[in-house]
C-alpha positions as CSV (number, residue, x, y, z in Angstrom):
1,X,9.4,30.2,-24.4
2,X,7.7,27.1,-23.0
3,X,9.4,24.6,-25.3
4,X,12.3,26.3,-24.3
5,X,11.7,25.6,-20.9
6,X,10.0,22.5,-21.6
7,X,12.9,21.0,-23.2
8,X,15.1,22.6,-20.3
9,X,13.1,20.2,-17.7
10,X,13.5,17.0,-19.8
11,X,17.3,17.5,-19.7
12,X,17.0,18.0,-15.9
13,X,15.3,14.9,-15.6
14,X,18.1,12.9,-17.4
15,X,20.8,14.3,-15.1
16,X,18.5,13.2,-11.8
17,X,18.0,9.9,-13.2
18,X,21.7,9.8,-13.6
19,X,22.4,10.8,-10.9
20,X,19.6,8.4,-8.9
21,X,21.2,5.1,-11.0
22,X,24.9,6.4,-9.9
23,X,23.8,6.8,-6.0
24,X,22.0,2.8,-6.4
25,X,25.3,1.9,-7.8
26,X,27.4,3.3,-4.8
27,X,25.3,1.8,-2.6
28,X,25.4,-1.8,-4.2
29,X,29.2,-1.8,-4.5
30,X,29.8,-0.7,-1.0
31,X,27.7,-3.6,0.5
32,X,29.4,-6.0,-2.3
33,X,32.9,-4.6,-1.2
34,X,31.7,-5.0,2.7
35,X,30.7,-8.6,1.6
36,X,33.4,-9.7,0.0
37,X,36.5,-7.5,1.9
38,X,37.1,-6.0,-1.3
39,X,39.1,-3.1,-0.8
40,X,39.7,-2.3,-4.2
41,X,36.3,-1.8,-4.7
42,X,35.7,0.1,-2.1
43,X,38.3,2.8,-3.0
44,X,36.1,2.9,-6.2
45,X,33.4,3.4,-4.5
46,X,35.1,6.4,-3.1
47,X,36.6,7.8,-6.0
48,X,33.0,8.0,-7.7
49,X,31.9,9.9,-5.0
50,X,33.6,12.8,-6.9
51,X,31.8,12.5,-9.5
52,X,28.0,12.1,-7.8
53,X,29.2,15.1,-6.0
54,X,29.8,17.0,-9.6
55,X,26.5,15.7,-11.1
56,X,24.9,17.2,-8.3
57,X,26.3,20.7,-8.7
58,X,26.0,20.3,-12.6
59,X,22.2,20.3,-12.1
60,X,21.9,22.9,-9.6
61,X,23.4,25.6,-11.6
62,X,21.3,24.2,-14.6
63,X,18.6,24.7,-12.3
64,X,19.5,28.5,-11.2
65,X,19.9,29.2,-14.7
66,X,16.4,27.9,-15.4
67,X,15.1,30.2,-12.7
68,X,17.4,32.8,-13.8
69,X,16.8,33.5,-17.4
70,X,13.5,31.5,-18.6
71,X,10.9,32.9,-16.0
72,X,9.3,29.7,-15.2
73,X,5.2,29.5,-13.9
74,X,4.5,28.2,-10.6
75,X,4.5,24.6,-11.9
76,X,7.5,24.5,-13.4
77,X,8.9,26.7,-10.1
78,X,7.2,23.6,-7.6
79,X,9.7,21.5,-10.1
80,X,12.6,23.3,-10.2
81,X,12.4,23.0,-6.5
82,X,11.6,19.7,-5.9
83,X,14.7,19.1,-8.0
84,X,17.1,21.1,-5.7
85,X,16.0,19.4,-2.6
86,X,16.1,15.4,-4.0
87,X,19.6,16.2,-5.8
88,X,20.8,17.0,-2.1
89,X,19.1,13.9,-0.5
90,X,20.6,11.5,-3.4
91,X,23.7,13.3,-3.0
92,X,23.9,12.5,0.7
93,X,22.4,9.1,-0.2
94,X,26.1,8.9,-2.1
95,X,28.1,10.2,1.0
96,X,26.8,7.3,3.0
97,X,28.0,4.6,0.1
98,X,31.2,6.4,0.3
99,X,30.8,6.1,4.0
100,X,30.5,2.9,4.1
101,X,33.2,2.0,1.5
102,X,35.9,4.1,4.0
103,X,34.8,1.5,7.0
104,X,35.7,-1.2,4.1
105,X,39.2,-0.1,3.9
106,X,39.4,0.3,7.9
107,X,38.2,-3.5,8.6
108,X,40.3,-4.6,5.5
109,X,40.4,-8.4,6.0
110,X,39.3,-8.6,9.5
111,X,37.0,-11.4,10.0
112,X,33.5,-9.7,10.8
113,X,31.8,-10.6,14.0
114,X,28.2,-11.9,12.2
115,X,27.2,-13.1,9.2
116,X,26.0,-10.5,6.6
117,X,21.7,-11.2,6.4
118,X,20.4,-7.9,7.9
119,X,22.8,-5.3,6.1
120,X,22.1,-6.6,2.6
121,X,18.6,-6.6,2.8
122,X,18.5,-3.1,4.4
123,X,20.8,-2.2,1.1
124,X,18.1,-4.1,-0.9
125,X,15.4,-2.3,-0.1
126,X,17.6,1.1,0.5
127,X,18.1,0.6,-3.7
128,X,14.8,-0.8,-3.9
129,X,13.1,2.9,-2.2
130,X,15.0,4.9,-5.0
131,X,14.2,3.2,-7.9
132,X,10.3,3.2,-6.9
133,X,10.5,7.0,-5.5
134,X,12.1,8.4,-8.9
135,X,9.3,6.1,-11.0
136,X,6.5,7.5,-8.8
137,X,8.5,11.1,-9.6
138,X,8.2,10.4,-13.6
139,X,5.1,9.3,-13.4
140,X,3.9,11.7,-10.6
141,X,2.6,8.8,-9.1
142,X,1.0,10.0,-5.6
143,X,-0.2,6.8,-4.3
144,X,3.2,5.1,-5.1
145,X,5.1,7.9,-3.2
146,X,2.9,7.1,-0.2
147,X,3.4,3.1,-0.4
148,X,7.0,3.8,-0.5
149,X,7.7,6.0,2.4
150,X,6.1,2.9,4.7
151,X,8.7,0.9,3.4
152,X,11.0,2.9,5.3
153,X,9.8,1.4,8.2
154,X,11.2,-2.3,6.8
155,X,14.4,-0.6,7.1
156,X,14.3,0.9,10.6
157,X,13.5,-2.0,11.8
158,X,16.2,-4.3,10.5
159,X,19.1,-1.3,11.9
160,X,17.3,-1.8,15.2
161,X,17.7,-5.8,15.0
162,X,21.1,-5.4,13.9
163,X,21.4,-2.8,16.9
164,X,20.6,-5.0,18.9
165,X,22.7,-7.6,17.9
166,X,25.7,-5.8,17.8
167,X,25.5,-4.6,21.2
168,X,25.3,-8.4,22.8
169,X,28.2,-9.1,21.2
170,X,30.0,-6.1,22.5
171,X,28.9,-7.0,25.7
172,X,29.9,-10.3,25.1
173,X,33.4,-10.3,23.9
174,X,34.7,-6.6,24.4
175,X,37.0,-7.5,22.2
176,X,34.8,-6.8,19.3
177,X,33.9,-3.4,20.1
178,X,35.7,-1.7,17.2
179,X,34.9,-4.5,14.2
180,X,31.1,-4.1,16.2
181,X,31.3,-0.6,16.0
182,X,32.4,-0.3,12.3
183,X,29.3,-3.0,11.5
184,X,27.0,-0.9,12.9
185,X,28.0,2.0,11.4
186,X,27.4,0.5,8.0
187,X,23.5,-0.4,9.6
188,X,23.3,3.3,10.4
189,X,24.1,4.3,7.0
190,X,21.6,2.3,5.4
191,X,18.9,3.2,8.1
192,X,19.7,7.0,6.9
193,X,19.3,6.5,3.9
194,X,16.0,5.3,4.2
195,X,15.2,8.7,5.9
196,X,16.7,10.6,2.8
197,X,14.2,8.7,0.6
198,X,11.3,9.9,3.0
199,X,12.1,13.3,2.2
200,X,12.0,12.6,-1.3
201,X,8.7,11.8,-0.8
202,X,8.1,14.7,0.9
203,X,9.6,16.7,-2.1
204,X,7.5,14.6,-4.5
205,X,4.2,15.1,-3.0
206,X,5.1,18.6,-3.0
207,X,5.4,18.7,-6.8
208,X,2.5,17.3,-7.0
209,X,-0.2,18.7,-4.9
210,X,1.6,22.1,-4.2
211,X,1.4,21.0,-0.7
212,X,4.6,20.2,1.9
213,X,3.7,17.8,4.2
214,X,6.4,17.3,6.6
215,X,5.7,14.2,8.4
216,X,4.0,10.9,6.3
């Protein structure tokens, strides 16, 4: 029964890491699309959406059937859950790329009304966060999950720069209030997405002390 269940786990943990590289990849290619008007690109971006949304489901009903038929201990239970919730953050993670890539295809090749510094960096460390958090998840790594979730606060306060910016040049020239507005939708985005990685943390932590500590 354990190597059953023991092997069950190490296939679950292929499919999140899948699933984690896909959701980095989404994210990437939506900023790259934003970057360079791509449109194309950003349909793609789109159309993989799909698929992050099948992975997702995929391991959910591998993990109900876990719960379901192999009786698994309290650790392996604290997993199994801890799975569940940080498949529906990264999946969400994805929904924003896909977000993002649908405000592409609205500004097609409208110029955009400032230079592209603040988004890409808040996309850097956005992929940056998820790479970390699922190492620290592999390696159970509690003192990395807890360096990560400050990072988060990098991010928040790049969307509230790029806030700021946007909304002088609204002010400015009203004429840019729907380019502006599509801009700073793409901030929000990436500032969620930041959040989503928090509560991986939170899920992390979880697994590994058997505690849930809402707030870092």
């Amino acid at each position: 029964m354990r190597t059953a269940i023991d092997e069950y786990l190490k296939d679950l943990e292929k499919d999140l890491f899948k699933l984690s590289d896909m959701v980095t990849t989404a994210i990437a290619n939506s900023i790259e699309a934003l970057k360079e008007k791509d449109v194309v690109l950003a349909k793609e971006v789109r159309r993989n959406d799909k698929l992050i949304n099948d992975l997702r489901l995929d391991i959910e009903e591998k993990c109900i059937k876990i719960i379901a038929t192999q009786q698994p201990v309290a650790t392996d239970l604290r997993e199994l859950i801890a799975i569940l919730n940080i498949i529906t953050e990264l999946e969400r993670i994805g929904d924003y790329a896909s977000g993002t890539a649908k405000i592409v295809q609205k500004l097609g090749d409208s110029e955009l009304v400032k230079p592209l510094i603040d988004i890409p960096r808040m996309a850097e460390l956005s992929i940056d966060m998820i790479e970390r958090v699922m190492k620290a998840y592999a390696n159970r790594d509690e003192k990395a999950v807890l360096l990560i979730n400050n990072q988060d606060d990098d991010i928040d306060d790049l969307y509230h720069q790029v806030f700021r910016e946007l909304v002088s040049i609204m002010i400015e020239d009203p004429r840019t209030i729907t380019r502006s507005t599509y801009l700073l939708w793409v901030a929000h985005n990436l500032e969620r997405t930041g959040d989503r990685v928090t509560n991986i943390c939170e899920r992390i932590l979880y697994l590994i002390t058997g505690e849930m500590i809402e707030k870092l």
